[in-house]
Every structure is written in structure tokens, then in C-alpha cells.
C-alpha positions as CSV (number, residue, x, y, z in Angstrom):
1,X,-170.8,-14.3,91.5
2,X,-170.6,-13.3,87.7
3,X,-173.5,-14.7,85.5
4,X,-173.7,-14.9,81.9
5,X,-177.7,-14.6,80.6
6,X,-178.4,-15.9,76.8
7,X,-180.8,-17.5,75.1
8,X,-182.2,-18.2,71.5
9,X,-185.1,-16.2,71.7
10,X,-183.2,-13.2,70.5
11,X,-181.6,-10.3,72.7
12,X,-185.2,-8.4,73.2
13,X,-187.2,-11.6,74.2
14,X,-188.8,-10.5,78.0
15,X,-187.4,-14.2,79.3
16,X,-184.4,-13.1,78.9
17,X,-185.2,-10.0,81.4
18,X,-186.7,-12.7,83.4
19,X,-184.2,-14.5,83.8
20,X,-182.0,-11.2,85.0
21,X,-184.9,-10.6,87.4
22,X,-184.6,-14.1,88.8
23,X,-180.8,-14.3,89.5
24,X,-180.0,-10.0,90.0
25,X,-179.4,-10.8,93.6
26,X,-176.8,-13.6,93.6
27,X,-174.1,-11.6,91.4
28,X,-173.4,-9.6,88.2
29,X,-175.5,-10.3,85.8
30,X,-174.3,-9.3,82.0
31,X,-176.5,-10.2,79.3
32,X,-175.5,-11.4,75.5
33,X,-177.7,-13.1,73.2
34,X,-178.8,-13.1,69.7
35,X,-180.0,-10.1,67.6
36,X,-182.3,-12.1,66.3
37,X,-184.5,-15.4,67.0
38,X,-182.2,-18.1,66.7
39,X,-184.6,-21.1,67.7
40,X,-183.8,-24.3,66.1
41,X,-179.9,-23.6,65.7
42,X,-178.7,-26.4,68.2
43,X,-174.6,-25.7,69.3
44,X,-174.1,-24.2,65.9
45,X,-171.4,-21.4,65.8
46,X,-170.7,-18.9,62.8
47,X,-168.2,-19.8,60.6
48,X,-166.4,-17.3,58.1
49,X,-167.9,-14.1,58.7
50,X,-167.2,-11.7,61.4
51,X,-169.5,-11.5,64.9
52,X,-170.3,-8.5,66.1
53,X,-171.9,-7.4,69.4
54,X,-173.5,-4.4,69.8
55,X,-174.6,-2.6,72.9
56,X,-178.6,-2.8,73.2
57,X,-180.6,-0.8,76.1
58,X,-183.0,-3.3,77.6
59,X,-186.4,-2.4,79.1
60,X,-185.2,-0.3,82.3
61,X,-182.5,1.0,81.3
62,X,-180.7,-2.6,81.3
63,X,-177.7,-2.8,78.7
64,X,-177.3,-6.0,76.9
65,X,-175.3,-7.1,73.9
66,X,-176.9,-8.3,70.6
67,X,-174.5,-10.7,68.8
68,X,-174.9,-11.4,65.2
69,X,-174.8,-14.6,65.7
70,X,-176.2,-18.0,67.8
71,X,-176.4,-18.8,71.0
72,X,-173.5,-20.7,71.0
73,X,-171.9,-17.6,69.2
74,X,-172.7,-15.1,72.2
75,X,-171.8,-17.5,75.3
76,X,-168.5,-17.4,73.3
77,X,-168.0,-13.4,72.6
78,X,-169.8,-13.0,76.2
79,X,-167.2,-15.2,78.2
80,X,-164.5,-14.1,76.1
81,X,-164.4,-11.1,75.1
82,X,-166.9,-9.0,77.4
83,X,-166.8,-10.0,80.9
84,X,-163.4,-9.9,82.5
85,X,-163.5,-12.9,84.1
86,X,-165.1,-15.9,83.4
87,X,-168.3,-16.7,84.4
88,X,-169.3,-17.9,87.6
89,X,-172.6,-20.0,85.7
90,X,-174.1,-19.5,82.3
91,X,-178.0,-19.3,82.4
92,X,-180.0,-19.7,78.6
93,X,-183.3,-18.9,79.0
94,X,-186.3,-18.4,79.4
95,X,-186.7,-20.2,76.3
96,X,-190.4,-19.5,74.9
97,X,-191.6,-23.6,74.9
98,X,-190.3,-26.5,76.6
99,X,-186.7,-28.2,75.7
100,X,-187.4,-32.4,75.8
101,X,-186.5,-35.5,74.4
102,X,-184.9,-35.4,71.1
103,X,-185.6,-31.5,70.7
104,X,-182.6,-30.6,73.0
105,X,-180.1,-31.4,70.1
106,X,-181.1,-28.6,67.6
107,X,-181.8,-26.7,70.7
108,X,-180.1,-23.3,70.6
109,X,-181.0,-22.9,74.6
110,X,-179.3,-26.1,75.2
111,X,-176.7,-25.5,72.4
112,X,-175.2,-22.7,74.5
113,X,-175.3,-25.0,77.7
114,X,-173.2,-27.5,75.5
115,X,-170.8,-25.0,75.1
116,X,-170.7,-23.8,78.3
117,X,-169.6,-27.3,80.0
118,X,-167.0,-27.6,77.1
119,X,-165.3,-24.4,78.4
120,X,-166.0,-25.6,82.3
121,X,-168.6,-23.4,83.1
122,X,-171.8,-24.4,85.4
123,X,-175.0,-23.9,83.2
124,X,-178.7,-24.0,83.5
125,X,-181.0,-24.2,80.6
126,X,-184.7,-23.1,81.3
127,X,-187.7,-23.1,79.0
128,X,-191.3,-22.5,79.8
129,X,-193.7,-24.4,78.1
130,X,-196.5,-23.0,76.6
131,X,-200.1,-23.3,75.2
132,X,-200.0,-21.2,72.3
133,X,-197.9,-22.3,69.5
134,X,-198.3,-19.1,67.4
135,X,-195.9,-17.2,70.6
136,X,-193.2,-19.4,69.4
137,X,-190.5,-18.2,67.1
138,X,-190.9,-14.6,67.3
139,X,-188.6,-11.6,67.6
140,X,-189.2,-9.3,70.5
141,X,-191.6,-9.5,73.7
142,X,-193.9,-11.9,74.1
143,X,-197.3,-11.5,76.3
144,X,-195.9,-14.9,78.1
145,X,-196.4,-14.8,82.3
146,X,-193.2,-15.6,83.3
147,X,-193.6,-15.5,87.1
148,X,-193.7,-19.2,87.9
149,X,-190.9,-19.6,85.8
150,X,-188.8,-16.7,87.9
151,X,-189.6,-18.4,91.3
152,X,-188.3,-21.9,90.1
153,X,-185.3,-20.7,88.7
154,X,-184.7,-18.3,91.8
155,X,-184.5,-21.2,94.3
156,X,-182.3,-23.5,91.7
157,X,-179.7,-20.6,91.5
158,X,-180.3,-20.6,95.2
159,X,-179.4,-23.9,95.7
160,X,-176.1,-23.8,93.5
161,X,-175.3,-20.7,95.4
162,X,-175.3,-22.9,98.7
163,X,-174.2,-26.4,96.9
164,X,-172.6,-26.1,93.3
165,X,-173.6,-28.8,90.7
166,X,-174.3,-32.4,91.9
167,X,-171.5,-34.4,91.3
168,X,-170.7,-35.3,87.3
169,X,-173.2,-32.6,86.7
170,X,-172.0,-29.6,84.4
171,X,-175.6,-28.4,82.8
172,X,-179.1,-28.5,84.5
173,X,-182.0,-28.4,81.9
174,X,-185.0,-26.9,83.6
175,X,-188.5,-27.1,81.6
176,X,-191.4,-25.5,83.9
177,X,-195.2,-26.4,83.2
């Protein structure tokens, strides 16, 4: 299985990594996100000026790409332009706070899911929520404990491994406590 890891956090965010560490063992993981924080940018795409992606060497030696762009920009460039085929599922996460209500439309996590089903691919969206408001909207790693987080998303993955989507279902939206 090929999956394609963004998120709005920006390409350095450790949720990102945490979301590679999650899903490593179900398939290919190639990650492209943002440069930079991109919070806030719902399914916007860049318009007019040219995207670029540049390699990025991750904690452990893990290459990414950091597009100069949204989220919605690098599910694009990711699916195609760098993988070779298209992927199998799209994950965007781990967003750094909790995707609800309302907030999901200016949501660049969900932005990219958006996306995603509009080119036919399977996506989850996953966002942690958490106490401190000052971690949010940041560039770079967070001290954030993602563990929790990684088992949920492990056994989801797990189960669309075994099952798919439900029926009708093209984006799951995943906010862990």
C-alpha cells in the first residue's frame, strides 16, 4: 500500500513523524507537507506563482518534501508529481489541536482530505487536541506526547487495511482527547 503523509503543521512538525510511525508497517510511506505552518488555510491552493518541493531530511534520517505551498498544494505535487502511483490513502495529520464543528472549513488538515476525495483517494484527517494553546501555530517540533494518538490511528489504518472505507465514506476525520 502507498501512503501519502501531510499536514498543515509544516514539514518539521513531530505529528507528522507520528503519523509515519503509526502507519510504517502497512505500506510506503512518502511524506510532503508544507515548508511552513499553514494552519488556518482551509482547501486553499496557490494560484500564480510556482510550487516548489524541496527534499528535507527528517529526524532519522527520514526524507520528506517541503512544498512552498498549502496543504492542499502538497497532496497535489505529492500524488502527482512524486510518487509513481497514486496513493493508496492520504493521511493529514497529526494536526497540533482538535479539527470540529465549523473549524473543519478553514482547516488546512481537512483542506487536503477535501482534496484528496475530489481526486478519489481514501483519506483520514487526525488532530490531537490539546491543553495548551500557546503549542498551537508554531513551526517545528512541538513537546506534544503523541503516543495515544499513534495507537488510535494504528488500529484505524488497521481496519481500512482489512475493510476499506464504509460505504459513501471517502474522508475519516479523527480528533483524539
Amino acid at each position: 500500500m502507498n501512503i501519502l503523509i501531510t499536514n498543515d503543521d509544516g514539514v518539521t512538525s513531530n505529528g507528522i513523524l507520528a503519523v509515519r510511525e503509526a502507519v510504517s508497517e502497512f505500506g510506503e510511506c512518502t511524506i510532503v507537507a508544507p515548508l511552513t505552518q499553514q494552519s488556518g488555510v482551509g482547501h486553499a491552493i496557490t494560484l500564480m506563482k510556482p510550487l516548489r518541493a524541496v527534499p528535507t531530511v527528517l529526524e532519522e534520517d527520514i526524507m520528506a518534501y517541503g512544498v512552498t505551498g498549502t496543504p492542499t498544494d502538497s497532496l497535489i505535487v505529492g500524488a502527482l508529481e512524486i510518487m509513481d502511483e497514486k496513493p493508496d490513502l492520504l493521511i493529514s495529520g497529526i494536526n497540533i489541536g482538535e479539527n470540529l464543528s465549523c473549524t473543519i472549513t478553514t482547516s488546512g488538515t481537512l483542506g487536503a482530505t477535501f482534496e484528496a476525495a475530489s481526486l478519489g483517494i481514501p483519506s483520514i484527517a487526525v488532530s490531537l487536541q490539546i491543553d495548551r494553546e500557546d503549542l498551537k501555530f508554531r513551526n517545528g517540533v512541538q513537546d506534544i506526547d503523541y503516543s495515544f494518538a499513534i495507537k488510535v490511528l494504528h488500529n484505524v489504518v488497521e481496519k481500512f487495511v482489512e475493510r476499506g472505507m464504509p460505504d459513501g465514506v471517502s474522508i475519516l476525520n479523527l480528533n483524539i482527547p
